[in-house]
N, C-alpha and C positions, 0 to 999 in steps of 0.2 A: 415548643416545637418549631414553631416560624424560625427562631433565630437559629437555630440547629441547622436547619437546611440553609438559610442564608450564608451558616460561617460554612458549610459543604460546600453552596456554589461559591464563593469567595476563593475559598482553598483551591477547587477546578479551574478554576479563571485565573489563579495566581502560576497554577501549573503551564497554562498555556502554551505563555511565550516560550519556556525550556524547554516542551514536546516539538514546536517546530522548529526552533533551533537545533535543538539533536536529530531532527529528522531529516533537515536540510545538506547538516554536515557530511550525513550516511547516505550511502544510497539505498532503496528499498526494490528487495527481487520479489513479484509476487511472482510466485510458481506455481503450474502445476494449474493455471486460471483459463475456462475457456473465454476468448473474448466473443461477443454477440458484437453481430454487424446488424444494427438496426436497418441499413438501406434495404440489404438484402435480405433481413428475416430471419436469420442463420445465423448458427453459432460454430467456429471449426475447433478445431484439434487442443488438447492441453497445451498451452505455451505458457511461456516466462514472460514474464514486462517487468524493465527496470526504470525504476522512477529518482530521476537524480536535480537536487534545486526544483522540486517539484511540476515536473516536468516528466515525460514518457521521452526516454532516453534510447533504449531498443527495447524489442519486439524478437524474441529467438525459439527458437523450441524448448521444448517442457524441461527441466533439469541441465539445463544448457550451461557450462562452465563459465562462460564469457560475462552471462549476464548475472551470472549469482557471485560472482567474484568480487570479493571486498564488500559485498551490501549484509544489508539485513537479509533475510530470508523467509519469510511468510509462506508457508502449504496451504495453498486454497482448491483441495481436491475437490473435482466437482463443482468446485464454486463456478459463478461467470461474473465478469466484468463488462 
């Protein structure tokens, strides 16, 4: 049982470096995410955030063309960030 999960985390960790290299290359849209302002307590409206070299790249309204153009695209209805 031990060695079973060990060659599973091995195989996870071996994935690693491929998941952020493919993820660096793309850019990623989350759509459709309310962000929370912790300062102010408050969360506003569905928008888009594109995360490009991992990094927040823009910031646009919800299903906003600009910013889901060429990325991945993740729906996170309702979610918040």
């Amino acid at each position: 049982m031990h060695r079973l999960i060990s060659l599973s985390l091995t195989g996870l960790l071996a994935c690693g470096p491929v998941l952020s290299v493919q993820a660096a290359s793309k850019p990623l849209a989350l759509d459709r995410v309310h962000i929370v302002d912790l300062e102010a307590g408050r969360s506003g409206e569905a928008q888009c955030v594109r995360i490009e070299q991992g990094r927040i790249a823009r910031i646009a309204s919800a299903g906003s063309r600009a910013c889901r153009r060429g990325a991945t695209v993740v729906a996170l209805d309702g979610r918040y960030l």
